[in-house]
Wavefront OBJ file of the C-alpha trace (Angstrom):
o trace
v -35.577 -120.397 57.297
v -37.913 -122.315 59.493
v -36.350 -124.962 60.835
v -39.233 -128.306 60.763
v -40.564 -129.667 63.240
v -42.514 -132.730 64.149
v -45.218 -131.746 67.241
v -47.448 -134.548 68.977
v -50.710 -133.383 69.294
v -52.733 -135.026 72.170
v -56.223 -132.652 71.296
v -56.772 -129.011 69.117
v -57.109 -126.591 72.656
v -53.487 -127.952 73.750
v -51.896 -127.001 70.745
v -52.991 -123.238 70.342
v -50.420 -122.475 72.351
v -47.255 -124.598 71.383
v -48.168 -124.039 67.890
v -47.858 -120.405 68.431
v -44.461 -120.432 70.730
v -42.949 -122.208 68.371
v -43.128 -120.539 65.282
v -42.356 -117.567 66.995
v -39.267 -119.246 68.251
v -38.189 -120.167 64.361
v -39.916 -123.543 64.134
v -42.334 -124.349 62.297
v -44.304 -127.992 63.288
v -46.320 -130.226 61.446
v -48.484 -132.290 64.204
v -48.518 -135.640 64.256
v -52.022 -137.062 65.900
v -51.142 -140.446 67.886
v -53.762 -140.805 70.986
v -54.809 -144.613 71.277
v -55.260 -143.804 75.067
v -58.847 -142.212 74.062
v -61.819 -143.743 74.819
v -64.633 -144.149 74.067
v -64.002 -144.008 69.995
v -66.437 -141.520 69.489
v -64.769 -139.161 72.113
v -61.261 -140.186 69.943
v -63.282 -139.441 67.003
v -64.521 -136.320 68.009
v -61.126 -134.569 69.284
v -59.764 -135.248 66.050
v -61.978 -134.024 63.892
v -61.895 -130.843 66.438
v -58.154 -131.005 65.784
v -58.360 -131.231 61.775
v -61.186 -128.580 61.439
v -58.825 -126.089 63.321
v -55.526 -126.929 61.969
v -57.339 -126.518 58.232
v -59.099 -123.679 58.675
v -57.415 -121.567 61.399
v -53.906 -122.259 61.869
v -52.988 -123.444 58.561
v -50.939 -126.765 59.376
v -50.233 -130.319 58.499
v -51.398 -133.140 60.631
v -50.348 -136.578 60.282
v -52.441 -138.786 61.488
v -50.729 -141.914 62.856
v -50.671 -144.855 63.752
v -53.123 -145.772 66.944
v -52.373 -149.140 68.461
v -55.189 -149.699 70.917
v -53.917 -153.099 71.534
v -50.772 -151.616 72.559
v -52.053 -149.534 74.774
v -54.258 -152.215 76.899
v -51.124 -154.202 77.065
v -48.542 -151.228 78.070
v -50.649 -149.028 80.057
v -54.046 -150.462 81.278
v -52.976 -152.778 83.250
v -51.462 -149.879 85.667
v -55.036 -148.784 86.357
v -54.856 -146.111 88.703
v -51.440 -146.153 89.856
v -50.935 -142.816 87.899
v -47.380 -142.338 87.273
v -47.015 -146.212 86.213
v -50.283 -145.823 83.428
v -48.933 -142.312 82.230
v -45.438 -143.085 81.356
v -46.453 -146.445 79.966
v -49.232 -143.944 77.830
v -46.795 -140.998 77.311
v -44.349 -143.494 75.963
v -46.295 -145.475 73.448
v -48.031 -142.074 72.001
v -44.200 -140.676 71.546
v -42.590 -143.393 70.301
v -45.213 -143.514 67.370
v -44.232 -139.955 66.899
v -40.591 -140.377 66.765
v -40.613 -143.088 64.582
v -43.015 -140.688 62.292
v -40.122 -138.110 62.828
v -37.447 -140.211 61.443
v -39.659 -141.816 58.626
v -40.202 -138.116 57.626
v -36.770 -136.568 57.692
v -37.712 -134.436 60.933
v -34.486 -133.318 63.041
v -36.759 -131.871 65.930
v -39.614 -133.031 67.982
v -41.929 -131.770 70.500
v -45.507 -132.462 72.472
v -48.304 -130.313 72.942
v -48.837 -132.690 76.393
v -46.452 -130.233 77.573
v -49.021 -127.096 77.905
v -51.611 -128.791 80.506
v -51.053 -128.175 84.286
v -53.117 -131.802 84.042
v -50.217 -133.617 82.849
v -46.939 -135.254 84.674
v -44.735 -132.722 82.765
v -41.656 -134.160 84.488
v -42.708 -137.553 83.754
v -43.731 -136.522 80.452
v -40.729 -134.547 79.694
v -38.157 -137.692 80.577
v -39.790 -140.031 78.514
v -39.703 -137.518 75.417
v -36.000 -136.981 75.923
v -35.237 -140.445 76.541
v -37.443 -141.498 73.223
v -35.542 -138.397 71.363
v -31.664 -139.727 71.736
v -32.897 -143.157 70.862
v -34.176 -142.080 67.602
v -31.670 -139.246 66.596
v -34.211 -136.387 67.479
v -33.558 -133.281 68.764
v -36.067 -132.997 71.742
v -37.866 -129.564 72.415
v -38.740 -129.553 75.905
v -40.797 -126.375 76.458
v -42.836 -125.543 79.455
v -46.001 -124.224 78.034
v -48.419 -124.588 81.287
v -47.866 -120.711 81.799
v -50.026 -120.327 78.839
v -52.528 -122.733 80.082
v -54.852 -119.560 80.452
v -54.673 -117.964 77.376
v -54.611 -121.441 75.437
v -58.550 -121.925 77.116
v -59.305 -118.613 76.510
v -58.778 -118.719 72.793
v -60.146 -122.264 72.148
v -63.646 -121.021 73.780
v -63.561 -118.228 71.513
v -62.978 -120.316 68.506
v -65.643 -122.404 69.660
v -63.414 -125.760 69.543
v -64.809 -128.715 71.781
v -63.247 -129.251 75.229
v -63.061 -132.264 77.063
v -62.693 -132.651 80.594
v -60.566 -135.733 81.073
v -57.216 -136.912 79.655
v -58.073 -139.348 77.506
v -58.500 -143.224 78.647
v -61.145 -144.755 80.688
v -58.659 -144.247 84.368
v -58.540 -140.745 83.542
v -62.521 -139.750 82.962
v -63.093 -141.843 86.537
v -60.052 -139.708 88.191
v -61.400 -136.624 86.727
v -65.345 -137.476 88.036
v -64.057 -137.762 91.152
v -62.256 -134.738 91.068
v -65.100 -132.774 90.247
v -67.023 -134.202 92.728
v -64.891 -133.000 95.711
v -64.241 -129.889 94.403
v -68.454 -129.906 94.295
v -68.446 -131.065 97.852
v -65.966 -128.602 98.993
v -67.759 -125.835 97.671
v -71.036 -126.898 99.219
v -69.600 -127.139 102.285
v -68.118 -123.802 102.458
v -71.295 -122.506 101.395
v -72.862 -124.459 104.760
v -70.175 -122.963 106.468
v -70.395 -119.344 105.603
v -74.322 -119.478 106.408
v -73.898 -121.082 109.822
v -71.155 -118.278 110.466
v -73.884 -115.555 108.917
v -76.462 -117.152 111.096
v -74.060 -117.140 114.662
v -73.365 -113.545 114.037
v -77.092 -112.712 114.253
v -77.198 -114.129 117.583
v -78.277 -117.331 118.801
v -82.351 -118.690 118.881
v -84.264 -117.272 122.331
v -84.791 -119.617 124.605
v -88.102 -121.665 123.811
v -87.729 -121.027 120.068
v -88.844 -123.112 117.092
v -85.524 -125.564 116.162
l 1 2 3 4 5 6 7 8 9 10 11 12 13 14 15 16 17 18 19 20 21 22 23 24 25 26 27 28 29 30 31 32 33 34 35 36 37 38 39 40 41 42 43 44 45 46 47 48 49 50 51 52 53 54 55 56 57 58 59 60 61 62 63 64 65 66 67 68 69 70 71 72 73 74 75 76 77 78 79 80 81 82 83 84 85 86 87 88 89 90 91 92 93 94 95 96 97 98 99 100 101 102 103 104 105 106 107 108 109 110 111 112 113 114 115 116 117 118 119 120 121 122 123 124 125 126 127 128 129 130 131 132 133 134 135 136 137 138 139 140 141 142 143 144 145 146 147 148 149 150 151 152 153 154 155 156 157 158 159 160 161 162 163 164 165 166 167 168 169 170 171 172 173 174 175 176 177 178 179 180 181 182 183 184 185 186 187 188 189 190 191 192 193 194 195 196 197 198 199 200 201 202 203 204 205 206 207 208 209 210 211 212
């Protein structure tokens, strides 16, 4: 018999994966959606409904939705800005708590966190505050390492054709992420610069009284 299990869902791509894992271990989850970190609403809006769609018509399970206490969240985690580990525990916190207290409203024994499959996320950070949230509420806590699957999880959620975003969630994040992208950007245009200059010294430098 399955044993039931209550699994935070922070978008539908990041739980291909856990979903899978764990019913193959014995579980079997109903996700809980509880993301007030996600701006702007339409973005919130949108992941969810990507969620729902999926969980309906692919992979055949429940989602709560839950409560999403935006107030909360300016309070408890905005005003860490981008100090990242501060804002992210403050974030990871409020989004689990909501789903423990879910858990124990519901009779769940077990909980878990799809937050644990991107390599984008503090697992550690992530992983202490689930624990720590867990024994406070009389949950068991799953703590699963699912970034190996990382891959496959992208692979499978472009083949479904599910929407991807490319930021966390709340306003810190998209900046950090822009940025990101941006020197990545840079750093591949200079390599480019680099490789032709190379190409170009290995063909000998201009004769002397050459165009510059």
């Amino acid at each position: 018999m399955p044993t039931p299990l209550l699994l935070h869902a922070c978008c539908g791509p990041c739980s291909l994966e856990p979903l899978r894992l764990l019913r193959e271990e014995g579980f079997e989850p109903t996700i809980c959606w509880t993301n007030p970190n996600i701006q702007p609403v339409a973005e919130h809006d949108l992941r969810l409904q990507t969620l729902l769609d999926w969980a309906r018509e692919v992979a055949q399970v429940e989602v709560i939705i839950a409560g999403d206490d935006r107030e909360a969240w300016e309070r408890g985690a905005a005003p860490a800005g981008f100090d990242r580990e501060r804002r992210c525990r403050a974030c990871y916190a409020l989004r689990l708590a909501e789903s423990c207290r879910v858990a124990g409203e519901r009779g769940f024994s077990h909980i878990s966190t799809t937050l644990a499959v991107s390599p984008y996320q503090l697992f550690e950070t992530c992983n202490e505050v689930l624990v720590a949230l867990a024994a406070h509420h009389g949950l068991t806590p799953v703590v699963r390492d699912f970034r190996p699957h990382y891959p496959e999880a992208t692979r499978r959620s472009r083949e479904l054709g599910m929407y991807r975003q490319n930021y966390c969630g709340c306003r810190f994040s998209a900046a950090e992420a822009a940025i990101e992208r941006q020197e990545r950007r840079d750093a591949r245009k200079a390599a480019k610069k680099a490789a032709r200059e190379a190409a170009a010294g290995t063909n000998g430098s201009p004769s002397k009284g050459s165009a510059r």
